[in-house]
Backbone as CSV, one residue per row, in Angstrom:
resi,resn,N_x,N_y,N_z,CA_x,CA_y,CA_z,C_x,C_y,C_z
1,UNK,-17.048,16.317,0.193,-15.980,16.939,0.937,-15.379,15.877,1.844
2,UNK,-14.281,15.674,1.661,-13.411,14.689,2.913,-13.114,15.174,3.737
3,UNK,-13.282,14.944,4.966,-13.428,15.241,6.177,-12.530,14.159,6.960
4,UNK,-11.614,14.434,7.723,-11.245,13.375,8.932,-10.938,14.125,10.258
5,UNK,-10.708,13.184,11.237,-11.072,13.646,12.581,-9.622,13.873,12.856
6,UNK,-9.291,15.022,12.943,-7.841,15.682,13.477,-7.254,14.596,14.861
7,UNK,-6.134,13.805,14.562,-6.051,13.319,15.906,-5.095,14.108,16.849
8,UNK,-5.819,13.881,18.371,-5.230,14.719,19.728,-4.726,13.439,20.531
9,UNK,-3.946,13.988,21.237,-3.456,13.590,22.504,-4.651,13.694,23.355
10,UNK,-5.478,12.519,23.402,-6.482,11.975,24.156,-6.329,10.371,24.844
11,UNK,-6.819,10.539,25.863,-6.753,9.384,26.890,-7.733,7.686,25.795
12,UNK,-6.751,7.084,25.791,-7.427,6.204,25.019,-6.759,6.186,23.389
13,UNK,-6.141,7.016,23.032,-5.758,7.391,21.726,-7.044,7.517,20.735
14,UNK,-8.337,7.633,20.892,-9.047,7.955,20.107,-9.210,9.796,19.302
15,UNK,-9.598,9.216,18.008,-9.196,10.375,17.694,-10.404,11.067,18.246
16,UNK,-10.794,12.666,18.121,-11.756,13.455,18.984,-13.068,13.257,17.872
17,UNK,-14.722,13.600,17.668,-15.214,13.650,16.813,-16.151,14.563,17.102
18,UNK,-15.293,16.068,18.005,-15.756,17.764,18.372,-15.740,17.952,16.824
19,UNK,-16.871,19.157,16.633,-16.843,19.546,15.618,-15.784,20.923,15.084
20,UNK,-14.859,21.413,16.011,-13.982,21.992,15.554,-12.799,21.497,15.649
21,UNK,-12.676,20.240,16.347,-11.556,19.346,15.833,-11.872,18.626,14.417
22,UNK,-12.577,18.873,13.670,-13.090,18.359,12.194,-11.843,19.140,11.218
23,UNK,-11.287,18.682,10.332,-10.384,18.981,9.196,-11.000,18.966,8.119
24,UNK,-11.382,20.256,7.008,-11.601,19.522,5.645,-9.981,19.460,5.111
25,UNK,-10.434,18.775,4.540,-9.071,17.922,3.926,-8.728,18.055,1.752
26,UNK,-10.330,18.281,1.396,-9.754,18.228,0.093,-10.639,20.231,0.024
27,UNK,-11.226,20.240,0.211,-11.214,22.067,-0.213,-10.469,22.821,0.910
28,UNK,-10.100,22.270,1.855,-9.040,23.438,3.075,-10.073,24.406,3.383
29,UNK,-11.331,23.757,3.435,-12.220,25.325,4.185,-12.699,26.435,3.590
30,UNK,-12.483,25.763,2.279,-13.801,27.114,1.126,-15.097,26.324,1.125
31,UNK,-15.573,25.447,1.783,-16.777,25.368,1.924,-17.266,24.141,0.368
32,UNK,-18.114,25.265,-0.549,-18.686,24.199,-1.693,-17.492,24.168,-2.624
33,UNK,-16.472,24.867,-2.315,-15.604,25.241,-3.663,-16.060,25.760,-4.916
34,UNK,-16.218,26.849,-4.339,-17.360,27.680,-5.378,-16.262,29.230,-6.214
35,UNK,-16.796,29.716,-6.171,-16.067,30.980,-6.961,-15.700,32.005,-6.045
36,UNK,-16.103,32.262,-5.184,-16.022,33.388,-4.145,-15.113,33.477,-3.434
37,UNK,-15.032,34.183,-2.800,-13.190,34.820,-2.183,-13.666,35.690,-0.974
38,UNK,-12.558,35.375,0.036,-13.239,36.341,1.465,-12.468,37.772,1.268
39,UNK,-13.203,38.681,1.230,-12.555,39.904,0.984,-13.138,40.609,2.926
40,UNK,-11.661,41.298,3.364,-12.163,42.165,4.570,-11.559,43.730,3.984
41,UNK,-12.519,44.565,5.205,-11.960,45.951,4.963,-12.611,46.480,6.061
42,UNK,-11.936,48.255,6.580,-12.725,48.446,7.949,-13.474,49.624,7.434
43,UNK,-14.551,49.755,8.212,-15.292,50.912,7.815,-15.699,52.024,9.016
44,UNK,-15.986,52.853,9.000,-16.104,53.834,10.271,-17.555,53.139,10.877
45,UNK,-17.311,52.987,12.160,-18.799,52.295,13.084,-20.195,52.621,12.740
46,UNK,-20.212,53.985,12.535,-21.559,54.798,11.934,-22.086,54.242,10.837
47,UNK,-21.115,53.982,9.519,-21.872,54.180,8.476,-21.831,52.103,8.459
48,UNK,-21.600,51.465,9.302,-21.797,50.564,9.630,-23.122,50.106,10.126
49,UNK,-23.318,51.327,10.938,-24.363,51.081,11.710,-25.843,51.579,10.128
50,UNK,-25.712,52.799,9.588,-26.184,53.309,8.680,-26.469,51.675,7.693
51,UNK,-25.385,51.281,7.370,-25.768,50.173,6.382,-26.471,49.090,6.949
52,UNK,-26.684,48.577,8.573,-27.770,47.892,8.924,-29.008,47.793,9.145
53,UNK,-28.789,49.545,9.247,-30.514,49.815,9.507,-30.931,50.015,7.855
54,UNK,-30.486,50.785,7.205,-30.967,50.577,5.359,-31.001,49.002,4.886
55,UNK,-30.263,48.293,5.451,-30.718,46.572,4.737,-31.771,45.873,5.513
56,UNK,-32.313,46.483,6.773,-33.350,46.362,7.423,-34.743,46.725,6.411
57,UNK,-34.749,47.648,6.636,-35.655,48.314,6.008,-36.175,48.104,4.490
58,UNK,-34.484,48.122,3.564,-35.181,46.915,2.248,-35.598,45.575,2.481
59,UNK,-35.035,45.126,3.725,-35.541,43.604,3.813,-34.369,42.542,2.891
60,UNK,-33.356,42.886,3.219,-32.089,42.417,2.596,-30.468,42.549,3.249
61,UNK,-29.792,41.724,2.909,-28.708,42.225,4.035,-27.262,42.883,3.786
62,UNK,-26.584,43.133,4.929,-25.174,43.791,4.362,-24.651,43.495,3.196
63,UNK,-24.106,42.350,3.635,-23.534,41.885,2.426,-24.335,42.699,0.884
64,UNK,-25.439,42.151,0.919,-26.586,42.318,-0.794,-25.873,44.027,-1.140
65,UNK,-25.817,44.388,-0.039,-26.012,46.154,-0.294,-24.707,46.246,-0.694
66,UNK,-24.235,46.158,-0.203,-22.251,46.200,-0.627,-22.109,45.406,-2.112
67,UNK,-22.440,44.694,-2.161,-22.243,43.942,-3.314,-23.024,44.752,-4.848
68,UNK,-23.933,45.214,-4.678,-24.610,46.260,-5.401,-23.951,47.337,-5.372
69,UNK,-23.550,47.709,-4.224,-23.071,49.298,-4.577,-21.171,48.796,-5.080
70,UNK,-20.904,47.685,-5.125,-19.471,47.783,-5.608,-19.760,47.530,-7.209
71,UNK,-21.323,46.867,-7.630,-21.393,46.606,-9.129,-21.895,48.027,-9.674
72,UNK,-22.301,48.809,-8.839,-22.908,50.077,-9.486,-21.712,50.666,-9.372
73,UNK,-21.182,50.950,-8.542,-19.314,51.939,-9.244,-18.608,51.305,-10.066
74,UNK,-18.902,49.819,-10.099,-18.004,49.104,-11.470,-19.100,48.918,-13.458
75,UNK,-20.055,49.475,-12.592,-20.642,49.505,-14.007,-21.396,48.048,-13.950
76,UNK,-21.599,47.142,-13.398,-21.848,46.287,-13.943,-23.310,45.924,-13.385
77,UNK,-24.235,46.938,-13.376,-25.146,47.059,-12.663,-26.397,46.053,-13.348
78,UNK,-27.235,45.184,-12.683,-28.202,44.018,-13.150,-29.505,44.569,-13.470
């Protein structure tokens, strides 16, 4: 991943080397450049809360559970 140091208007003209002044430069911030895609959506607080304490309890997390229950309504269950 290429990385360069975003330059600021800093005393000295050096560029900064903060880690959120960091730029990726050849993936723009998908990370490994992998297959995946950021999907958002809102859900009522409760069943929010409902889906943390059930991925507790399997010992697995939000995400896993959502991702299962969108392959089990699409059929594509493992």
């Amino acid at each position: 991943m290429a990385i360069k140091p975003v330059k600021t208007r800093r005393p000295g003209g050096k560029p900064t080397d903060r880690l959120m002044d960091m730029q990726d430069t050849r993936h723009k911030g998908d990370g490994r450049g992998g297959d995946k895609v950021m999907m958002t959506f809102m859900i009522p607080a409760d069943l929010r809360q409902e889906l943390r304490e059930r991925a507790d309890e399997l010992g697995t997390s939000s995400a896993r559970l959502i991702l299962d229950g969108i392959r089990m309504r699409l059929g594509q269950d493992d």
